[in-house]
N, CA, C and O of each residue as an XYZ file, in Angstrom:
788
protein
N      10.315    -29.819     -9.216
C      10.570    -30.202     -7.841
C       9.300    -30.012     -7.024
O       8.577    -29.017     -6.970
N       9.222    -30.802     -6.603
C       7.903    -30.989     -5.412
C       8.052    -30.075     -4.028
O       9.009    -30.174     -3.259
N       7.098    -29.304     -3.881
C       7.043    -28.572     -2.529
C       6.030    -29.873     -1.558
O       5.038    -30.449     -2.004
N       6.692    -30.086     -0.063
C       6.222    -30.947      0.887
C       5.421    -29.898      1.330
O       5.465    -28.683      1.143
N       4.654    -30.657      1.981
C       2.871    -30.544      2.732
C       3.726    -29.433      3.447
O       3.474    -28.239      3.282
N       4.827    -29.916      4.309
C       5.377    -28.590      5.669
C       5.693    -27.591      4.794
O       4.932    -26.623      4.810
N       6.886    -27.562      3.811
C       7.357    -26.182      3.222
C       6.359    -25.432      2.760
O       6.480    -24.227      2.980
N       5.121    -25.886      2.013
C       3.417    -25.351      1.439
C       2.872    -24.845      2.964
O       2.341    -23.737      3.031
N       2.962    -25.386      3.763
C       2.596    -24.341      5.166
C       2.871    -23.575      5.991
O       2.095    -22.992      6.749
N       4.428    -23.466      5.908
C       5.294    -22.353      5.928
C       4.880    -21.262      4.829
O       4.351    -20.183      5.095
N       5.105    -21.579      3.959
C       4.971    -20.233      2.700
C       3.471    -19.945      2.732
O       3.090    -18.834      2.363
N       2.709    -20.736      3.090
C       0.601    -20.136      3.597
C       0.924    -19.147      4.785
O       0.536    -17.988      4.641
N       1.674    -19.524      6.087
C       1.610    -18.715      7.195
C       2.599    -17.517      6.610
O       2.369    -16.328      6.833
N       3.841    -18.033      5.752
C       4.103    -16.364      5.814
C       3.259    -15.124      4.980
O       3.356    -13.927      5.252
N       2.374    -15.733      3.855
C       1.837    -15.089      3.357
C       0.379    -14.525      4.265
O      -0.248    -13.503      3.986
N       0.148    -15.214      5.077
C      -1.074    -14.819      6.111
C      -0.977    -13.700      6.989
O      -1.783    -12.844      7.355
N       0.332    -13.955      7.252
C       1.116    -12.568      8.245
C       1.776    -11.580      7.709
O       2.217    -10.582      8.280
N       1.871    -11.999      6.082
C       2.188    -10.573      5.440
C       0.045     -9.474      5.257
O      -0.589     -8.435      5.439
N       0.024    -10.692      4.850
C      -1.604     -9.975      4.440
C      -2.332     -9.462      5.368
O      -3.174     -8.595      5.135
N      -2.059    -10.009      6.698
C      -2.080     -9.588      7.899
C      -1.808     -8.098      8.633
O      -2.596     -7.280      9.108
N      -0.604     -8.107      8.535
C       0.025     -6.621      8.531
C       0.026     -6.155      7.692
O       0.734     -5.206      8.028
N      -0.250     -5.945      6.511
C      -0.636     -4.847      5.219
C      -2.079     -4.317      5.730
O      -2.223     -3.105      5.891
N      -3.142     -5.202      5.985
C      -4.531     -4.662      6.460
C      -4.260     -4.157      8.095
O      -5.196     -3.539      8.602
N      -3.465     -4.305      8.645
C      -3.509     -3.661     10.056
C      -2.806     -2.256      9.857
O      -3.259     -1.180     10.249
N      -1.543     -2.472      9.132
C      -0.581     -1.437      8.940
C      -2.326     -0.377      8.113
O      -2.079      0.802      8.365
N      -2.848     -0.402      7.831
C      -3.297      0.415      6.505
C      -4.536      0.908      7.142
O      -4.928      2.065      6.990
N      -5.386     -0.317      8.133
C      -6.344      0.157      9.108
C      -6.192      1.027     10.377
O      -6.969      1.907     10.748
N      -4.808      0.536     11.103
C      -4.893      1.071     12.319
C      -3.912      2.302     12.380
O      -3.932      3.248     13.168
N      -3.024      2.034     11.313
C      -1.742      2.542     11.413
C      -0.205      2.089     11.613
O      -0.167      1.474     12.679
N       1.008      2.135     11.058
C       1.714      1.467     11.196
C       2.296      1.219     12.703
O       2.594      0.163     13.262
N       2.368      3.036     13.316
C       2.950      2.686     14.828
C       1.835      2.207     15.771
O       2.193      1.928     16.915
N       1.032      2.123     15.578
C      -0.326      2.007     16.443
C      -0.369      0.161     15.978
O      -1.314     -0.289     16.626
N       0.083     -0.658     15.387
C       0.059     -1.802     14.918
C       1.065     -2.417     15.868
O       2.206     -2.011     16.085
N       0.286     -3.750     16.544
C       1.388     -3.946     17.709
C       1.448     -5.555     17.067
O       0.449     -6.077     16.573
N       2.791     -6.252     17.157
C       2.703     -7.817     16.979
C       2.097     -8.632     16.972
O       1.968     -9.524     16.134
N       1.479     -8.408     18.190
C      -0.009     -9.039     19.000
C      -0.701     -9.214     17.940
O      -0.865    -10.327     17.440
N      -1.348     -7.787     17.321
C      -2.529     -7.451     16.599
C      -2.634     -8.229     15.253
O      -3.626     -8.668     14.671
N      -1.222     -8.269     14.914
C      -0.877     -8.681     13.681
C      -1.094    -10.525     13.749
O      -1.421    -11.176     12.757
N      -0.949    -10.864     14.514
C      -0.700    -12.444     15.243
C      -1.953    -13.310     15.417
O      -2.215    -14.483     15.149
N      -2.753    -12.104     16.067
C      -4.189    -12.742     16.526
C      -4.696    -12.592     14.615
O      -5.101    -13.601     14.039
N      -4.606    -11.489     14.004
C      -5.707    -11.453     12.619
C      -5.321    -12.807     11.849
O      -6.067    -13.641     11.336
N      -3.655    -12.754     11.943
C      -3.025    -14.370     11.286
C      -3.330    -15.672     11.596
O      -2.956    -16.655     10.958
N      -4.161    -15.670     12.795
C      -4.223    -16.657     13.620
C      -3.233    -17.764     13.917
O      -3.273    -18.993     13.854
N      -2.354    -16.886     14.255
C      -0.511    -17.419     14.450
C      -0.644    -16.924     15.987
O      -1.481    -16.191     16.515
N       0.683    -17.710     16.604
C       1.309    -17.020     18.146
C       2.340    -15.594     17.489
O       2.798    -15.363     16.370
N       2.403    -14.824     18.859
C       3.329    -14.033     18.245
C       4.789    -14.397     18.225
O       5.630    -13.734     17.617
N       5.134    -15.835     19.147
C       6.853    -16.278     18.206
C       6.442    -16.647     16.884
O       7.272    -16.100     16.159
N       5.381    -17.456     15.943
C       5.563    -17.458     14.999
C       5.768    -16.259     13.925
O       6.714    -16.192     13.141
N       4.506    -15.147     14.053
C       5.017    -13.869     13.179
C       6.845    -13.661     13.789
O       7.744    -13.715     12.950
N       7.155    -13.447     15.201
C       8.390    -13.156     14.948
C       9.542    -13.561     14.261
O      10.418    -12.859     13.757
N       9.336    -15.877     14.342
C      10.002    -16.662     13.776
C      10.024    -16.196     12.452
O      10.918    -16.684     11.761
N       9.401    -15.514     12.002
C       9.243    -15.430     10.200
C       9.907    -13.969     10.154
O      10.659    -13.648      9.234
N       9.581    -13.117     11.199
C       9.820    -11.486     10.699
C      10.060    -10.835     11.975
O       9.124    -10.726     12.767
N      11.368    -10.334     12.295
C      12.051    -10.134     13.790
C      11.902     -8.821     13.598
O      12.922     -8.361     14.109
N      11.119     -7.704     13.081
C      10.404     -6.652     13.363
C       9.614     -6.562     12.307
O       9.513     -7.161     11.237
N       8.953     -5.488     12.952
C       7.631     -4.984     11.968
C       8.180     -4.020     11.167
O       7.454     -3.134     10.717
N       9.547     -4.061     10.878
C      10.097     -3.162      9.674
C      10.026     -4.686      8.611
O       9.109     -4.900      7.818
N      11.242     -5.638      8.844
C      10.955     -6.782      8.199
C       9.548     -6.622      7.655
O       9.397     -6.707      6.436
N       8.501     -6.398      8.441
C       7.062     -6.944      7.636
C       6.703     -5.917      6.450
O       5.927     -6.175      5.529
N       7.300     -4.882      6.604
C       7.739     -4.052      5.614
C       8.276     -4.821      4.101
O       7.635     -4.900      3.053
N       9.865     -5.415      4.436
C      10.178     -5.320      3.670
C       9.416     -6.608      3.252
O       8.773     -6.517      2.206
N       9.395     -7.608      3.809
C       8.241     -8.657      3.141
C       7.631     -8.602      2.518
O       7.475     -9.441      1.631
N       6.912     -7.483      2.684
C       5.363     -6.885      1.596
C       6.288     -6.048      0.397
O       5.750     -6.071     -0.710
N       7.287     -5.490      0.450
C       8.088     -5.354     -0.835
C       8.858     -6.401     -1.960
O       9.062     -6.281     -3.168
N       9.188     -7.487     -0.975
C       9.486     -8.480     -1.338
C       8.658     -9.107     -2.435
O       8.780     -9.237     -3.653
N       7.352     -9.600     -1.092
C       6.330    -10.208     -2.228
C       5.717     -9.645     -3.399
O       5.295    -10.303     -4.350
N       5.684     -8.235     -3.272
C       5.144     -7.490     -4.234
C       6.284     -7.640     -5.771
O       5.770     -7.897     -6.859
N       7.311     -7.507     -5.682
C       8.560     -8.394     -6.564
C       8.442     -9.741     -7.241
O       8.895    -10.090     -8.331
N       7.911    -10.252     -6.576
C       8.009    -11.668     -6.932
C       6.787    -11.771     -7.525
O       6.736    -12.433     -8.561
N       5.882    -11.315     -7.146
C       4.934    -11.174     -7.946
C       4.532    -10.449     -9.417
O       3.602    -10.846    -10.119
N       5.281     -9.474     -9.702
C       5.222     -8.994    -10.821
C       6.504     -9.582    -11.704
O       6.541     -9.350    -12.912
N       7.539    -10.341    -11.065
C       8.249    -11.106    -11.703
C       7.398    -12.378    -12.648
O       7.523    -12.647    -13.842
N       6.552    -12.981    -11.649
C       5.900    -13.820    -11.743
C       4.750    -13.716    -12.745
O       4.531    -14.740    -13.393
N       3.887    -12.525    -13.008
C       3.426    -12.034    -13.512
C       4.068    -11.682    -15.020
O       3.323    -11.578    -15.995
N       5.391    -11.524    -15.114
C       5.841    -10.823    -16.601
C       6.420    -12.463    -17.063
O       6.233    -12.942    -18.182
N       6.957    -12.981    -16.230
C       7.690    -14.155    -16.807
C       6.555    -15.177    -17.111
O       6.627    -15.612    -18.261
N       5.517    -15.674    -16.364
C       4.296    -16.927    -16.844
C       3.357    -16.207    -17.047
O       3.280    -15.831    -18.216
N       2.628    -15.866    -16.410
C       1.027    -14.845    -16.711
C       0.823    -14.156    -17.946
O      -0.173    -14.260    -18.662
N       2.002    -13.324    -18.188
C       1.773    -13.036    -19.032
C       2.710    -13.316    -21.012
O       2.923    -12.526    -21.932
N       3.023    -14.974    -20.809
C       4.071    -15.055    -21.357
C       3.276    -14.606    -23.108
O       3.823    -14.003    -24.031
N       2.010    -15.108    -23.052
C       1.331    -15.057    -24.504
C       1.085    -13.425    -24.466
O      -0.048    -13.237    -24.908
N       1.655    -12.274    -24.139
C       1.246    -10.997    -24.862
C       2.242    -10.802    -25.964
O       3.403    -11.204    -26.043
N       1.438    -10.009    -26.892
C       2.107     -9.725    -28.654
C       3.283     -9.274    -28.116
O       4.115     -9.890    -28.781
N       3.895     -8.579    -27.320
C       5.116     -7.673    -26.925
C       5.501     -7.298    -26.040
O       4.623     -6.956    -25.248
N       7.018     -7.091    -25.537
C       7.704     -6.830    -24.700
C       6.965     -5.585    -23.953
O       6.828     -5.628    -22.730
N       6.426     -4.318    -24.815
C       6.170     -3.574    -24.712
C       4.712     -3.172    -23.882
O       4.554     -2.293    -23.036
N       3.684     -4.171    -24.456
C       2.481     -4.819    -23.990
C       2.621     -5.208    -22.537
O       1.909     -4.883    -21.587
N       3.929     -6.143    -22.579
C       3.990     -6.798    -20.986
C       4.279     -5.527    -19.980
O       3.589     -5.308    -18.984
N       5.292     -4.798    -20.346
C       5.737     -3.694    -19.834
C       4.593     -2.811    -19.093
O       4.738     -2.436    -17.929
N       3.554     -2.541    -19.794
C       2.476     -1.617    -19.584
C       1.682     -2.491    -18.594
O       1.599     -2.174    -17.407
N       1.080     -3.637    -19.118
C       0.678     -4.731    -17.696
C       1.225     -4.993    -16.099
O       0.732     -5.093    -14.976
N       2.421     -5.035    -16.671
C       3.220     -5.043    -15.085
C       3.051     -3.964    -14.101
O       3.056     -3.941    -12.870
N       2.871     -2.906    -15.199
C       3.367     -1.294    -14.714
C       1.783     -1.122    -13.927
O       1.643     -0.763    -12.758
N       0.922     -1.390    -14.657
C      -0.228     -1.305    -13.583
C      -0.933     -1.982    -13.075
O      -2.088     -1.726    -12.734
N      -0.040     -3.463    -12.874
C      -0.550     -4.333    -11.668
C       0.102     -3.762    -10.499
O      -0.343     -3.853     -9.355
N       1.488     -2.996    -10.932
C       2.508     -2.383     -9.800
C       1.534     -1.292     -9.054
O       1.208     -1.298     -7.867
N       1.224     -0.521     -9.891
C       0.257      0.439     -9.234
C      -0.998     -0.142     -8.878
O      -1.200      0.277     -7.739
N      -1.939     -0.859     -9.205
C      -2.910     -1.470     -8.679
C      -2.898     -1.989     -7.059
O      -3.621     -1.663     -6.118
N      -1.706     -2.984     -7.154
C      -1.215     -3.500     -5.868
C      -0.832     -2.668     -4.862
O      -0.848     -3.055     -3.693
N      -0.485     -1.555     -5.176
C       0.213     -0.117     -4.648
C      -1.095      0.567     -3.942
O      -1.091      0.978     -2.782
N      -1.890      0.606     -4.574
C      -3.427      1.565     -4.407
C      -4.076      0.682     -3.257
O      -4.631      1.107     -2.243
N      -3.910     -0.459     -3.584
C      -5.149     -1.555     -2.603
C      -4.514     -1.047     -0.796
O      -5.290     -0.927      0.152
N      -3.155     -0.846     -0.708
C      -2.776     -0.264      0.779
C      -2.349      0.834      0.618
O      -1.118      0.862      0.609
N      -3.205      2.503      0.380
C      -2.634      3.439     -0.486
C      -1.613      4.145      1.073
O      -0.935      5.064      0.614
N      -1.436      4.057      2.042
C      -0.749      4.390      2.965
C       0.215      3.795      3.553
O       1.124      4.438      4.078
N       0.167      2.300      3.560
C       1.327      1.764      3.524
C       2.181      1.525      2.618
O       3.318      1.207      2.965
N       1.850      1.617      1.268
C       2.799      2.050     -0.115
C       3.689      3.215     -0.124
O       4.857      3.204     -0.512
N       2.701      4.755      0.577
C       3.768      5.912      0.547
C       4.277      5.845      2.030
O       4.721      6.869      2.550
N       4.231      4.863      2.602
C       4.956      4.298      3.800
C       6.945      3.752      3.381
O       8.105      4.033      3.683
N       6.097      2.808      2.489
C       7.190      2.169      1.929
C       8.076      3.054      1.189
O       9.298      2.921      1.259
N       7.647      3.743      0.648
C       8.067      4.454     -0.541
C       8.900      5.301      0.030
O      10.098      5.159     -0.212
N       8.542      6.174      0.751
C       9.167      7.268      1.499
C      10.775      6.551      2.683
O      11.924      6.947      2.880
N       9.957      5.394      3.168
C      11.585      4.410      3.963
C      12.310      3.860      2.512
O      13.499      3.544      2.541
N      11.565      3.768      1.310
C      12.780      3.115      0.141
C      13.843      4.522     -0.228
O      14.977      4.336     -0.670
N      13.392      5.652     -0.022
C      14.275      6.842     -0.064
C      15.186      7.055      1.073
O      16.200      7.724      0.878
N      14.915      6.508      2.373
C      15.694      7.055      3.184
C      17.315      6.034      3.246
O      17.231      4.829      3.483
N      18.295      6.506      3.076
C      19.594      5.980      3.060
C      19.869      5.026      4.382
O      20.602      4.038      4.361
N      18.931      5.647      5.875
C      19.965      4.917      7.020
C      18.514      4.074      7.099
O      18.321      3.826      8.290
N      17.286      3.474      6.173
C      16.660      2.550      6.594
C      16.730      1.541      5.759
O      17.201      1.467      4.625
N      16.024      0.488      6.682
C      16.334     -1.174      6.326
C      16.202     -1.167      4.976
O      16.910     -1.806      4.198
N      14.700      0.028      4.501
C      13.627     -0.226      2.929
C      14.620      0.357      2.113
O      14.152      0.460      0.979
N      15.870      0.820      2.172
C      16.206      1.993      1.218
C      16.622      0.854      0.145
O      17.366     -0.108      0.334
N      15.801      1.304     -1.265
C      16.494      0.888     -2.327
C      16.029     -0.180     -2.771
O      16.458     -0.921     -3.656
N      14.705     -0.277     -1.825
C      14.135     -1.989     -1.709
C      13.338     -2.119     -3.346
O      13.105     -3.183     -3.919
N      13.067     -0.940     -3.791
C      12.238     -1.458     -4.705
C      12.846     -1.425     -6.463
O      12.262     -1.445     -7.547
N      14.753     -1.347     -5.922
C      15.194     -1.441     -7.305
C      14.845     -2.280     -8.016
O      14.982     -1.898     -9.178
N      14.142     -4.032     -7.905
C      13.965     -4.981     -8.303
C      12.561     -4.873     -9.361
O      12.372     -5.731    -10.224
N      11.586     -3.660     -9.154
C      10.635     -3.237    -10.363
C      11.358     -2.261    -10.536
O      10.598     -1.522     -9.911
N      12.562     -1.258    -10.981
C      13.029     -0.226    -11.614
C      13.857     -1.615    -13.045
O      13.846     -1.462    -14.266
N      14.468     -2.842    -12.238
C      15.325     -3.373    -12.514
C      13.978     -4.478    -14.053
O      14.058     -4.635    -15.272
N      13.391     -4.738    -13.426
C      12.068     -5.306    -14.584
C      11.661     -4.251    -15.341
O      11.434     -4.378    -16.544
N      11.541     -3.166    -14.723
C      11.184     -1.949    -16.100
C      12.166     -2.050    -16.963
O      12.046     -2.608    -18.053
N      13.085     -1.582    -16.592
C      14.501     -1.837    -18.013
C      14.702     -2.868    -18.116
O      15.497     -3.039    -19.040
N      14.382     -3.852    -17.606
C      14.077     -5.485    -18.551
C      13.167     -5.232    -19.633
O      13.767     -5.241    -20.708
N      12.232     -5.063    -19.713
C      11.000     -4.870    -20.205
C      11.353     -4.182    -21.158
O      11.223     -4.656    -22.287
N      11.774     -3.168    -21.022
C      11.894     -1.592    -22.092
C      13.396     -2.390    -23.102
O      13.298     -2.377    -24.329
N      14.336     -2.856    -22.617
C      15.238     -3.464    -23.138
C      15.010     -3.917    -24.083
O      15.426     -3.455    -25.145
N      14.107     -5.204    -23.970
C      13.395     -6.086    -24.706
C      12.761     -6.334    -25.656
O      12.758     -7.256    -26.472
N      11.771     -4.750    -25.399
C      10.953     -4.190    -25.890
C      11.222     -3.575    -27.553
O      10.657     -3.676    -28.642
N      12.937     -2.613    -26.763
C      13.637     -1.798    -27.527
C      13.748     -3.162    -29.172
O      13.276     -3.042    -30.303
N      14.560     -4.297    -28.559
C      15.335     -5.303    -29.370
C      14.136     -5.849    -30.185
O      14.512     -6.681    -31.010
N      13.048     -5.664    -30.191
C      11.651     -5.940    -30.749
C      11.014     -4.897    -31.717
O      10.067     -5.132    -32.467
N      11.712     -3.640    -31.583
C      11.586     -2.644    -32.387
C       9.935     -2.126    -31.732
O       9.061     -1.880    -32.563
N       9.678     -2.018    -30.531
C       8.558     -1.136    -29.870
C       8.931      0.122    -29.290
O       8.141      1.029    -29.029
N       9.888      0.133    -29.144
C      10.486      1.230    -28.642
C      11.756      1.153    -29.519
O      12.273      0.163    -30.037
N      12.296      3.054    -29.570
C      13.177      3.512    -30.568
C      14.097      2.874    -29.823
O      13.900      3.038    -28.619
N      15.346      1.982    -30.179
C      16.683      1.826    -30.028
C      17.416      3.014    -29.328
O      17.998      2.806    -28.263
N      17.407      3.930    -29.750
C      18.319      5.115    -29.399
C      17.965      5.897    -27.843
O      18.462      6.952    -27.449
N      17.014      5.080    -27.159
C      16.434      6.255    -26.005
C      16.653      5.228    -25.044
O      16.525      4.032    -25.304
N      17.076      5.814    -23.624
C      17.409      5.159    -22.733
C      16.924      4.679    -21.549
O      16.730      5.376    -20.553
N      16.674      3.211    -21.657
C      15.847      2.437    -20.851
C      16.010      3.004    -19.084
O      14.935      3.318    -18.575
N      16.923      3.102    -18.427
C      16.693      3.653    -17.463
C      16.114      4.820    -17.342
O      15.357      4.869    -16.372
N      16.228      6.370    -18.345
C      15.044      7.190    -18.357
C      14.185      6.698    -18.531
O      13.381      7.247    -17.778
N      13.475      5.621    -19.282
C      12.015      5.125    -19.809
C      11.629      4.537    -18.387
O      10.424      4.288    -18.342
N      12.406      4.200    -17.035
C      12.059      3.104    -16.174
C      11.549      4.261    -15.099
O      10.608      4.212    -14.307
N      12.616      5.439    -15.386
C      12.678      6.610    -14.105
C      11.047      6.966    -14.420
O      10.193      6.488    -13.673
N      10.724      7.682    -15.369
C       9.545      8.189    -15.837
C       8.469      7.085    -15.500
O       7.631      7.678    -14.820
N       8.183      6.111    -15.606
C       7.108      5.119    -15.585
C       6.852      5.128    -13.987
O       5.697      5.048    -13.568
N       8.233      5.253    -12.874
C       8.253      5.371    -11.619
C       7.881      6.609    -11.035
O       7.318      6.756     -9.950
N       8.294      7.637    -11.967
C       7.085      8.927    -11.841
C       6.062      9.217    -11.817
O       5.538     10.059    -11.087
N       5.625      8.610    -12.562
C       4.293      8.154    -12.528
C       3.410      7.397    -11.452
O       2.385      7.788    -10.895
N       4.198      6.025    -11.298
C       3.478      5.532    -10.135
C       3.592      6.482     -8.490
O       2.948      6.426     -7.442
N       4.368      7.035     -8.811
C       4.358      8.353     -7.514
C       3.668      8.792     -7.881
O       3.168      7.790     -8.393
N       2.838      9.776     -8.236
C       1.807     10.668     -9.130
C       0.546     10.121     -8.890
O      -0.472     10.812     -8.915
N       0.550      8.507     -8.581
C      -0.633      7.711     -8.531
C      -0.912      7.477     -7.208
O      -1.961      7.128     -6.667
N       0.129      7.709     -6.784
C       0.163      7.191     -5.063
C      -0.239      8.368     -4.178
O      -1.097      8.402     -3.296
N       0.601      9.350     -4.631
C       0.173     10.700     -4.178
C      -0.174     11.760     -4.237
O      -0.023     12.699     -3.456
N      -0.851     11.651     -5.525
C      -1.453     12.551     -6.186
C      -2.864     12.077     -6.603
O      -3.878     12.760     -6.465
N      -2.820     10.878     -7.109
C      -4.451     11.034     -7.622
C      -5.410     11.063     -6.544
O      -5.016     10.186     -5.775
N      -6.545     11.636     -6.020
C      -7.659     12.050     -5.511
C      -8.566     10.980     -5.776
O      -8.885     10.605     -6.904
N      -9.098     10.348     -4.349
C     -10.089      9.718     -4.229
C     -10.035      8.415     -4.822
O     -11.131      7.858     -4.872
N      -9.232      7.886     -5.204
C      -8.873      6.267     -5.820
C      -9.757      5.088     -5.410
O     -10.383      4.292     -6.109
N      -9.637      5.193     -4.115
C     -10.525      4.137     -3.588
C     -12.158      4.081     -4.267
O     -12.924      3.119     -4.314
N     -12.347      5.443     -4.743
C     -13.817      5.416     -5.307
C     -14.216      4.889     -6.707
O     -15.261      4.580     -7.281
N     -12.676      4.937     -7.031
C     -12.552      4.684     -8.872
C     -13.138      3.288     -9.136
O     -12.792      2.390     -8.368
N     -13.952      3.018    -10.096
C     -14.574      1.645    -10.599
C     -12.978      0.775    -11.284
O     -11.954      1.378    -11.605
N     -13.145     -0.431    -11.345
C     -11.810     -1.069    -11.850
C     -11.764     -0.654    -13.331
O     -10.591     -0.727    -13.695
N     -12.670     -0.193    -14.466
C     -12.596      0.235    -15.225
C     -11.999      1.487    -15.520
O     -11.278      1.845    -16.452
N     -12.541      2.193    -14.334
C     -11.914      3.848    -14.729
C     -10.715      4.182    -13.824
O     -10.372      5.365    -13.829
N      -9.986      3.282    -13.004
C      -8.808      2.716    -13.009
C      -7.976      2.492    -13.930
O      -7.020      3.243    -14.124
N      -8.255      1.205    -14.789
C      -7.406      0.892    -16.013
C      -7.597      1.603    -16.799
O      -6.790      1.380    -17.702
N      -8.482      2.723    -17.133
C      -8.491      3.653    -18.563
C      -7.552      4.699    -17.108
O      -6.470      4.926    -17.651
N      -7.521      5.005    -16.441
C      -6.382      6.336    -15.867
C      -5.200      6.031    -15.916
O      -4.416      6.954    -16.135
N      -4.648      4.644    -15.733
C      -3.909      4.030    -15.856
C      -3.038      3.859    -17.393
O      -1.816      3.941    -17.511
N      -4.015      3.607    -18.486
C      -3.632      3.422    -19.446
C      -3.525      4.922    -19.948
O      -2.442      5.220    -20.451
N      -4.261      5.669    -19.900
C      -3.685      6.803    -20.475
C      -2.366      7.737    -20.180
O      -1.713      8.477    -20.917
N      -2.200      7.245    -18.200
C      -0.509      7.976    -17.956
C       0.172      7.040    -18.575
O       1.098      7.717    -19.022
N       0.408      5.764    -18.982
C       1.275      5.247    -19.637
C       1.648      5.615    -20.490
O       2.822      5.975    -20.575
N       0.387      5.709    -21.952
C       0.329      6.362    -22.509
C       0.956      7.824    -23.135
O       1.302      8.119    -24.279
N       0.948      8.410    -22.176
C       1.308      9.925    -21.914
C       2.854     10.243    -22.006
O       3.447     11.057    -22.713
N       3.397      9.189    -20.909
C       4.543      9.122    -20.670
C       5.460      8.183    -22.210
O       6.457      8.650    -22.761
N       5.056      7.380    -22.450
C       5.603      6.462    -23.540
C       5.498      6.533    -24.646
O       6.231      5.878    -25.387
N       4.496      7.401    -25.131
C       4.432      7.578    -26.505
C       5.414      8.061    -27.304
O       5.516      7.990    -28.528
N       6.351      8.715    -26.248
C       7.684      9.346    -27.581
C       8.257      8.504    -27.539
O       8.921      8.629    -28.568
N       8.679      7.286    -26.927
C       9.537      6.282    -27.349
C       8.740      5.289    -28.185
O       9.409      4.256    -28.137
N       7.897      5.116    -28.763
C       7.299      4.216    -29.488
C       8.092      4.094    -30.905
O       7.544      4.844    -31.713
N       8.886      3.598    -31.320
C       9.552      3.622    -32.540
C       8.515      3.204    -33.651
O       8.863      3.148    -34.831
């Protein structure tokens, strides 16, 4: 199915005003981030950011959203030629954290409203808990992982991790993209090796 010239410029501006408010949210601060600010960097009016996102919680969940669809997108085409379920699993897991690191304050932004019960974010990010045990499932039925161990522990732990990364590792922003993916690969590592059947 064909996307028209208008619907392709709708989905450019909403992605402009998400990318928009991820670098304001992360530069200025989230409460210190006013519509305006977000509007002028988009080079949108501010009814359009609103037409798209009727608060700056929405722009929240947007940037959770897209971050979903993207590692959907990522496990299902990008990466359809890897040897294994298991392979893809580990890829996803630290594009999740990669993407996570690039706004390391508006992530434990997010993270902290996906815990809270009476906000909009709570729960927002079951949709990568829900691809991890895709993955590990998959993985399992492929014989990469033991049959007998349970994909939602294998999903909890991998999400432990990316907490650990978010708020724990020291100085990230300084890390080369290499010594990134080797820190990366070794908590995987760490964590997954007893299920390796």
């Amino acid at each position: 199915m064909k996307i028209t010239r208008r619907e392709l410029n709708k989905i450019n501006c909403r992605k402009r005003i998400l990318k928009a408010s991820r670098k304001l949210f992360s530069s200025k601060g989230y409460e210190e981030t006013m519509i305006e600010d977000i509007a002028q960097r988009a080079e949108v009016s501010k009814a359009t950011v609103y037409n798209y996102f009727p608060s700056k919680e929405s722009l929240l969940i947007g940037t959770v959203d897209e971050v979903c669809e993207r590692m959907y997108l990522l496990s299902d085409k990008e990466l359809a030629d890897c040897k294994d379920s298991g392979q893809k699993l580990k890829e996803v897991f630290a594009e999740f954290v990669r993407a996570s690191l690039d706004y390391p304050s508006l992530s434990r932004r997010i993270t902290y409203l996906n815990s809270c019960e009476d906000s909009a974010l709570y729960d927002t990010r079951r949709g990568i808990t829900t691809l991890f045990r895709d993955l590990i499932t998959a993985a399992q039925s492929e014989g990469v992982f033991r049959a007998d161990a349970e994909p939602g522990e294998m999903a909890d732990l991998l999400m432990g991790v990316y907490l650990i990364a978010l708020f724990q590792w020291q100085r990230v922003e300084q890390y080369t993209p290499e010594e990134l993916n080797d820190k990366l690969e070794r908590a995987f590592q760490s964590v997954m090796h007893l299920y390796y059947a």
